[in-house]
N, C-alpha and C positions, 0 to 999 in steps of 0.2 A: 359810687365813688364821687362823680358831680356832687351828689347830693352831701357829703361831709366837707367837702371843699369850698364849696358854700358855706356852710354852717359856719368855718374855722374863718373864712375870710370876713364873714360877718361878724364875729366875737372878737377878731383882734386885728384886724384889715392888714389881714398880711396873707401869703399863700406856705401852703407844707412845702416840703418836698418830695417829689418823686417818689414812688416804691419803686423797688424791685419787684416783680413778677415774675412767678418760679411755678410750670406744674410740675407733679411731684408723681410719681410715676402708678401711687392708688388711684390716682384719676383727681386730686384735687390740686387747691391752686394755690399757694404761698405769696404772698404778700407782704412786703417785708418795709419798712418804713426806718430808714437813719437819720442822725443830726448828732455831730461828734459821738457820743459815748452810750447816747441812747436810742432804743429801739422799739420800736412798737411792732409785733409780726401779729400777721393775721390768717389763717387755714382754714381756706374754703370749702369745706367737703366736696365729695363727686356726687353723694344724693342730699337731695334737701331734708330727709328728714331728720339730719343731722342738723346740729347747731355749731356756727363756724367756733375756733377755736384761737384764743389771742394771748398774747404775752408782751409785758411791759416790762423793759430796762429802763432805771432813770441813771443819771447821773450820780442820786445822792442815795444811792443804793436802795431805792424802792423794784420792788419786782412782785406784779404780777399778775397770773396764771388763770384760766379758767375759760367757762365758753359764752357766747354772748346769749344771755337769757339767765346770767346769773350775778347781772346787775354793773357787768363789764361794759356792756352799751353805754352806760352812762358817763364813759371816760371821758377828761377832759383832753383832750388834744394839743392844748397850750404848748406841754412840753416840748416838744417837738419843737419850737420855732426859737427858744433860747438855751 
C-alpha cells in the first residue's frame, strides 16, 4: 500500500484517499478506494496463489474488470484524485 502511495504522490504530488478495508468471510480482504462517483476495489485472496482481483468505475463510464497479471497493474491511478 506504502509502496503505491508513493508512486501516486510522486506522479502528481498529491495523496489518494483512504480505502475502506472489508474481510470478506472466504478469508480474503476487500479494498475498496472512493472519490465522488468512482471507484477502484481490489480482492485480496486468502492464498497467494491466487491473483488479487480489481475493478474500476470512472466517472465517464469507463469500467473495468479483471485480475492483476492481466495487465490491470498497470492502471493509472490519476483518476482517483479528480
Amino acid at each position: 500500500m506504502s509502496k503505491l502511495v508513493r508512486r501516486v504522490h510522486s506522479v502528481v504530488a498529491a495523496t489518494i484517499p483512504l480505502p475502506e478495508i472489508s474481510p470478506i468471510p472466504d478469508g480474503s480482504i476487500d479494498v475498496h478506494w472512493r472519490s465522488g462517483d468512482r471507484l477502484f476495489a481490489l480482492n485480496v485472496p486468502a492464498t497467494p496463489d491466487q491473483p488479487p482481483t480489481c475493478y474500476l468505475r470512472g466517472n465517464d463510464g469507463t469500467n473495468l474488470k479483471g485480475t492483476l497479471g492481466e495487465g490491470l497493474e498497470a492502471l493509472d491511478v490519476k483518476w482517483l484524485l479528480f
